[in-house]
C-alpha positions in Angstrom: 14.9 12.1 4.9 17.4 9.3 5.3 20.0 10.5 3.3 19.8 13.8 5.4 19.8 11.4 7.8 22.9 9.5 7.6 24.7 13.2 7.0 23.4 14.5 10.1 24.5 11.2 12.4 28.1 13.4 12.1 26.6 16.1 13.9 25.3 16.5 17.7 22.0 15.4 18.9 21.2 18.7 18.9 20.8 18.7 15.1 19.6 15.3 14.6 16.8 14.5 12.7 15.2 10.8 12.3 12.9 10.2 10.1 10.3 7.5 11.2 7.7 7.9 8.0 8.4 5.3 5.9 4.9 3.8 5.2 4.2 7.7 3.7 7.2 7.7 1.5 11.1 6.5 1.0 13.9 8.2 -0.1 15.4 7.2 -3.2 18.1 4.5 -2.5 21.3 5.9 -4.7 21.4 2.8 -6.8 17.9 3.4 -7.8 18.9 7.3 -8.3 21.8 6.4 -10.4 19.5 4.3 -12.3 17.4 7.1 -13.1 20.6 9.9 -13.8 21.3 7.0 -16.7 18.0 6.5 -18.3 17.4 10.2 -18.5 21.4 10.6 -19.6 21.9 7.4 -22.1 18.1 6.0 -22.8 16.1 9.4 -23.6 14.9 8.1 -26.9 11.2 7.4 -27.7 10.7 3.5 -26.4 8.0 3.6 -29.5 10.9 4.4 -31.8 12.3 1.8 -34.3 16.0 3.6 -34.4 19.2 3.1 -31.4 17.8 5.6 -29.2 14.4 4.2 -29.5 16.1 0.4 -28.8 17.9 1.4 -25.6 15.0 3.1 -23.7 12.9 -0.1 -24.9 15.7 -2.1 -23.5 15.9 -0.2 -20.0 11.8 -0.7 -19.4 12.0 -4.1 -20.7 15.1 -4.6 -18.2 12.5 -3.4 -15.6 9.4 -5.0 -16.2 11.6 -8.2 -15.8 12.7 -7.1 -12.4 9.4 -5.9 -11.3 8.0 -9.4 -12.2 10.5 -11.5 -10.8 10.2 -9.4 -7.3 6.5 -10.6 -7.1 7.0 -13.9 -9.2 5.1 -12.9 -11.7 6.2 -12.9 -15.5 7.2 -9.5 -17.6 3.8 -10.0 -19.7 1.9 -9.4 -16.6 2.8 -6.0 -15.5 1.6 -2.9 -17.0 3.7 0.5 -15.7 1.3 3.2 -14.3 1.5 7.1 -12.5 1.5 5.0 -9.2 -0.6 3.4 -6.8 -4.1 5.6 -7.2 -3.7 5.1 -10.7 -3.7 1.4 -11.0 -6.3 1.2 -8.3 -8.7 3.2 -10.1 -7.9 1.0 -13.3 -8.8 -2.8 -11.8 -12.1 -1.0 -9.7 -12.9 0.6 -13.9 -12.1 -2.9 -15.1 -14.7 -4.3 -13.2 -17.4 -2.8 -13.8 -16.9 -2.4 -17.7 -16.4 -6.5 -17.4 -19.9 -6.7 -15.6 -21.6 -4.8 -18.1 -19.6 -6.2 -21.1 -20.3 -9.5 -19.7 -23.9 -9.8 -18.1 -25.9 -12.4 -19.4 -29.0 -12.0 -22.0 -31.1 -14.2 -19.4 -34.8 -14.6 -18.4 -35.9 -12.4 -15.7 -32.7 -10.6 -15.0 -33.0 -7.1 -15.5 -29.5 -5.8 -16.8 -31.0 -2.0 -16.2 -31.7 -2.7 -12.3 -29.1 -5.4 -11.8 -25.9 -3.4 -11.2 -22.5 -4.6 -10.4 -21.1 -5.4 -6.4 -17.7 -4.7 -5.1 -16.6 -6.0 -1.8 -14.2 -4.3 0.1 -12.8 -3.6 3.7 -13.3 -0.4 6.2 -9.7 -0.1 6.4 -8.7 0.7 2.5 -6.6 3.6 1.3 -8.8 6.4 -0.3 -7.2 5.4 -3.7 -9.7 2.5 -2.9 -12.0 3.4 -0.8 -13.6 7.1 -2.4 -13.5 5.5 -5.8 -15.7 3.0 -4.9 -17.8 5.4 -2.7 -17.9 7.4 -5.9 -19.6 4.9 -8.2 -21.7 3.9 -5.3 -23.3 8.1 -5.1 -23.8 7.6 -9.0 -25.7 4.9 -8.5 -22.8 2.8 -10.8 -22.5 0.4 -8.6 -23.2 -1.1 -5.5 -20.8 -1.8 -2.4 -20.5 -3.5 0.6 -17.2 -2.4 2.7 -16.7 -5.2 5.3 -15.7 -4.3 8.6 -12.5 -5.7 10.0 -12.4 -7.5 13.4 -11.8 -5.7 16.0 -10.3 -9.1 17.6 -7.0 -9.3 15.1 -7.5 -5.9 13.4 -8.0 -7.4 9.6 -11.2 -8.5 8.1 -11.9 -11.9 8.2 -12.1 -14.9 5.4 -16.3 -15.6 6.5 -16.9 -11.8 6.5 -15.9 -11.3 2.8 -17.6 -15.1 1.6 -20.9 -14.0 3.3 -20.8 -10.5 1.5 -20.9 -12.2 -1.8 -24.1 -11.9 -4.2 -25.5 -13.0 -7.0 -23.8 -9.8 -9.1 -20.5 -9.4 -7.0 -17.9 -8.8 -9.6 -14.5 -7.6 -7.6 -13.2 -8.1 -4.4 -10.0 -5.7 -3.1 -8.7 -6.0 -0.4 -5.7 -4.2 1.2 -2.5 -6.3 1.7 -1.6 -4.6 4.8 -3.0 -2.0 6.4 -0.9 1.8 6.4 -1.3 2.7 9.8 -1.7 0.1 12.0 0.5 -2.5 9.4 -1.9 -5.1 10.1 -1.6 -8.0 7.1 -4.8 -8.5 6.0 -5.7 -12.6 5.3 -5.3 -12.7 1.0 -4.4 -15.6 0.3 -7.4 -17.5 2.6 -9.6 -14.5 1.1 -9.1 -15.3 -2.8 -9.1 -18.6 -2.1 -12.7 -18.6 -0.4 -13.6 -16.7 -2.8 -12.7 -18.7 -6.0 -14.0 -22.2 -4.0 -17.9 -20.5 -4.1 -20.0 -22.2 -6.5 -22.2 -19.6 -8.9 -25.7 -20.6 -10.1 -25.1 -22.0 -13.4 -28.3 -20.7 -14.4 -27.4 -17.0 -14.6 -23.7 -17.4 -15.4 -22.7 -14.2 -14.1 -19.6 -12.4 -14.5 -16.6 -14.2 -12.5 -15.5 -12.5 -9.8 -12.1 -10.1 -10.0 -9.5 -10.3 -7.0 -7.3 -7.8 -6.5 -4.8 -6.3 -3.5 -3.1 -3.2 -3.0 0.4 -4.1 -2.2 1.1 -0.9 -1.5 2.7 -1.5 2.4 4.0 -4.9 1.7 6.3 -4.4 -1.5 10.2 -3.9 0.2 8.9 -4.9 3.6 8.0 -8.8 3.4 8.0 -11.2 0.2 5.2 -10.8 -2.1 4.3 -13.5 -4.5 1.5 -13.2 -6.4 0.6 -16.9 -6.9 0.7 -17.5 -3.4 -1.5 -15.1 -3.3 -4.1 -16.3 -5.9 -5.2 -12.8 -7.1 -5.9 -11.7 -10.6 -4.8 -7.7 -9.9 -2.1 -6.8 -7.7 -0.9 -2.9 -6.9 2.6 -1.9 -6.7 3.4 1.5 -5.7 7.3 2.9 -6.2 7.8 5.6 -3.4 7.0 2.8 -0.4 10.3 1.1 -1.3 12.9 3.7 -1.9 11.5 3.6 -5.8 10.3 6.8 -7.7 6.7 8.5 -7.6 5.5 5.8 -10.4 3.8 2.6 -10.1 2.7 -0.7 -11.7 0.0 -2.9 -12.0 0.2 -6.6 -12.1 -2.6 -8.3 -14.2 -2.6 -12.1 -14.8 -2.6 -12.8 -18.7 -4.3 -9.2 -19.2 -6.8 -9.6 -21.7 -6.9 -13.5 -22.3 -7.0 -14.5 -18.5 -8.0 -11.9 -16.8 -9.4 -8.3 -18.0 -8.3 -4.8 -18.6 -10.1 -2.0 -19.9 -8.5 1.0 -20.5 -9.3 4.3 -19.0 -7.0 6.3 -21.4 -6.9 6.3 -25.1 -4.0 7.5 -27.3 -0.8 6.4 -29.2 -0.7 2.4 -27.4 1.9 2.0 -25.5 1.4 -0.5 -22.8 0.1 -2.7 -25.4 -2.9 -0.3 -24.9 -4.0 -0.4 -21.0 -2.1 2.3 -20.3 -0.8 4.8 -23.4 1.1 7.0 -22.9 5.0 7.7 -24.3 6.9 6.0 -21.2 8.5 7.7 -18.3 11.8 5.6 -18.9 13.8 7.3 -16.4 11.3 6.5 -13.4 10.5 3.1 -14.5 14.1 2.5 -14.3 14.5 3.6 -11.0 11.1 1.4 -10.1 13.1 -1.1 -11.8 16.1 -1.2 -9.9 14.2 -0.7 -6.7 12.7 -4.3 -7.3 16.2 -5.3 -7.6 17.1 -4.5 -4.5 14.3 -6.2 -2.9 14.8 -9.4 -4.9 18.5 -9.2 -3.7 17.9 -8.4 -0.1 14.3 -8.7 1.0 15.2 -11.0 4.0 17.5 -9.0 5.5 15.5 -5.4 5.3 12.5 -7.7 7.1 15.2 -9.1 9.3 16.1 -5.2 10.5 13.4 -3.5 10.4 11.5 -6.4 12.4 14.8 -5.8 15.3 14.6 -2.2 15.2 10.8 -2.1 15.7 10.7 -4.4 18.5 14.0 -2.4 20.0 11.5 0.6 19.7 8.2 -0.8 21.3 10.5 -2.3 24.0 12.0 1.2 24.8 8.7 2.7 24.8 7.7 0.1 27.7 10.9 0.5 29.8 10.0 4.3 29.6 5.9 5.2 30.2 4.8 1.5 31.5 1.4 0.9 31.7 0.9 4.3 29.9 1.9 2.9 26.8 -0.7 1.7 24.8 0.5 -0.4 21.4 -2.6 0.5 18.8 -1.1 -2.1 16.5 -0.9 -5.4 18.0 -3.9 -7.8 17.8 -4.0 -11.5 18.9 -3.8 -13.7 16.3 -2.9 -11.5 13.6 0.4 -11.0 11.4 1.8 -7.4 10.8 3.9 -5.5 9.1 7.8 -5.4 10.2 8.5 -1.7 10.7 5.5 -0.5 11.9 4.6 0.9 15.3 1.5 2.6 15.9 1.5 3.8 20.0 -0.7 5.8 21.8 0.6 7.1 25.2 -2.4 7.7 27.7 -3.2 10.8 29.5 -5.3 13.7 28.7 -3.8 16.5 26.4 -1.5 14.0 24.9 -2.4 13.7 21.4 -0.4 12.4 19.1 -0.2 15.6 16.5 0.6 17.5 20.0 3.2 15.8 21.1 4.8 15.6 17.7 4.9 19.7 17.7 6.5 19.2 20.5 9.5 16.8 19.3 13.1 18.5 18.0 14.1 15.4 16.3 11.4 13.3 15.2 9.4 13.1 11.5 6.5 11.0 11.9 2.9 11.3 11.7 -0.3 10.2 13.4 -1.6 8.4 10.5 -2.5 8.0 6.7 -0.2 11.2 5.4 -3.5 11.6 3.2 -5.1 13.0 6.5 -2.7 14.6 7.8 -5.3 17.7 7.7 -7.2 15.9 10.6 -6.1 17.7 13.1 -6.7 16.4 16.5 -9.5 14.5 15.3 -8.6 10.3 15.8 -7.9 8.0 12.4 -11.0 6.3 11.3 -8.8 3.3 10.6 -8.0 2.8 14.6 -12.2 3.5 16.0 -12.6 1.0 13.1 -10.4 -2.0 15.1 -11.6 -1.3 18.0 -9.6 1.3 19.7 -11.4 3.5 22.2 -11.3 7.1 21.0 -9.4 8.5 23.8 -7.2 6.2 23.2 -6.9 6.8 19.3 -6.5 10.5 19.9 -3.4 9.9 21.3 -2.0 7.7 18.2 1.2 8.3 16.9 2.5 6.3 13.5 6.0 5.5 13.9 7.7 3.5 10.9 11.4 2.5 10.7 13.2 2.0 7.7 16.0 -0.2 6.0 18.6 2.1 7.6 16.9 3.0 11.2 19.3 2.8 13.5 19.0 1.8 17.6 20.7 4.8 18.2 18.1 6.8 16.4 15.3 4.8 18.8 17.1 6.1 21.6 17.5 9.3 20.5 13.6 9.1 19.8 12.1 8.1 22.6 14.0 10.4 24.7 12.4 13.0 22.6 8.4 11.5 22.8 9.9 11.5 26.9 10.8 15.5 26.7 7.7 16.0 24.7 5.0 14.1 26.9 6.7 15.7 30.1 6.8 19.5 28.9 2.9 19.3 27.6 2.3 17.9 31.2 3.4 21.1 32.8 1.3 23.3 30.4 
């Protein structure tokens, strides 16, 4: 971790470990952990609570619902605290499909038993996405079409989603960037496509929801949910040095855009979510997004420079060996993320990483990290050839990432490749 990290850079290399995992998780920055030590400490009353104690933790999420706004330009209204990422996912993908059948018109000739609601979505989502829908799909819920992405620029494209549009297509989610190879998918050009298509005025069937998981993006480039144009938007705490706790933005829940709950119990949350709030990790999340309002540009700025320091160095050393799995013409990605592959039979990516003394990375989504030696799903799906994908390691710098620590790394992918060479 990188507070191990910066204790360790007192020690030899010998010792030395970097981390290079940041799209799994972050550490906790120590603003955002003093944050939480005085929430738990000085705010530890119920927020529900009319009394002082009650009025301080009410105070502390308010503080951070502001800040969790502003980082996205949203307003406080908009943003309903959540468990984290899979949470609020599940919640926009349940919203849907309650709004379709809340919603579906008493029309001639349209069978409300037979005519079930369509979510479109890409092959490249995180399972917090992707299995839910799956799920609904197997009980015969709903009906999905996951769009392929291009194996030209690595994202799907704006005429892919429009043509997958029907008559009863009621959300469309879309990753903002992808986790392992950081690609940044089109949403803005998407939701805008989207909301120019022209329904049958006939049927007048449900609008259609829009919706991206931010969940990559938040901490790494701006976000701002109007330039964006989507109704839902996921934020997820641990990708930016936050908490295990996450948020969802919804645009004038309940008036502009709906919400239906999935739990039911005391309100809180104006009802979405209930549930007495977690005030010490909402603080943290909410001091998080103060740090990225304060200093967005310049953790883009250096994570951008270290990444490229790190791709470069990987050139100088293996050549034409080296095999970048993340860049696509024509496409925008992610600042921090490298996703290599370095060619050559028995180099596979979880092999050489057993192989490392100094390195903690991973060869794709931490969520399948059982895989094994089996390639990432994500990287046949853009287009990389499977011997190539095999090989994949996911290497992801963070705001502190030193070019020492590059160094230090690709000497050790060096030691590694060469040593499972003479096996």
């Amino acid at each position: 971790m990188e507070r191990l990290h910066k204790e360790d850079s007192r020690n030899s290399d010998i010792s030395k470990c970097v981390y290079l995992d940041y799209n799994a998780t972050t550490p906790l920055e120590d603003e955002v952990l003093t944050a939480i030590d005085d929430a738990l400490r000085l705010a530890w009353g119920n927020p529900s609570s009319s009394h002082q104690a009650g009025k301080e933790a009410k105070s502390v999420i308010d503080q951070a619902r502001s800040s969790i706004a502003e980082m996205i330009n949203a307003i406080s209204q908009d943003i309903i605290f959540t468990s984290g990422g899979t949470e609020a996912n599940n919640l926009v993908i349940h919203t849907a499909i309650q709004h379709f059948k809340a919603t579906f018109p008493q029309t001639d000739g349209l069978d409300k038993c037979k005519f079930m609601p369509h979510i479109i979505t890409s092959n490249l989502e995180h399972d917090s996405v992707k299995l839910v829908i799956e799920h609904y799909v197997t009980e015969k819920v709903i009906e999905a079409t996951f769009v392929p992405a291009s194996k030209v620029t690595g994202h799907v494209e704006v005429d892919d989603i429009v043509s997958a549009v029907r008559p009863n297509t009621c959300l469309v989610t879309v990753m903002m960037a992808n986790n392992e190879t950081g690609a940044i998918q089109p949403i803005a050009d998407i939701m805008k496509a989207v909301k120019s298509l022209k329904r049958d005025p006939q049927t007048e069937l449900p609008r259609i929801l829009l919706h991206t998981d931010a969940a990559q993006t938040i901490g790494k480039i701006k976000v701002d949910v109007q330039e964006l144009g989507v109704d839902y938007l996921t934020v997820v705490g641990h990708k930016f040095y936050a908490p295990r706790i996450g948020a969802l933005f919804a645009k004038n829940p309940a008036v502009s855009t709906p919400l239906y709950p999935m739990f039911f119990g005391g309100g809180q949350e104006r009802n979405f979510r209930p549930g007495t709030e977690n005030t010490g990790m909402i603080a943290g999340l909410g001091k998080a997004a103060e740090l990225v309002i304060q200093n967005i540009d310049k953790f883009e700025r250096h994570m951008r420079d270290v990444r490229d320091y790190l791709e470069q160095r990987l050139s100088d050393t293996f050549g034409d060996r080296v095999h970048f799995n993340s860049k696509f013409s024509g496409s925008a990605r992610l600042p921090n993320t490298c996703n290599v592959s370095i060619k050559g039979k028995g180099l596979q990516g979880n092999k050489i990483l057993q192989h490392t003394s100094h390195i903690q990375a991973s060869v794709g989504a931490a969520c399948h990290s059982d895989l094994g030696s089996r390639p990432s799903h994500i990287l046949l799906a853009v287009g990389i050839p499977y011997e190539i994908a095999v090989n994949a390691l996911r290497l992801s710098v963070g705001r502190h990432t030193t070019k020492e620590d590059i160094d230090l790394v690709v000497h050790d992918i060096q030691q590694a490749v060469e040593a499972l060479q003479q096996s």
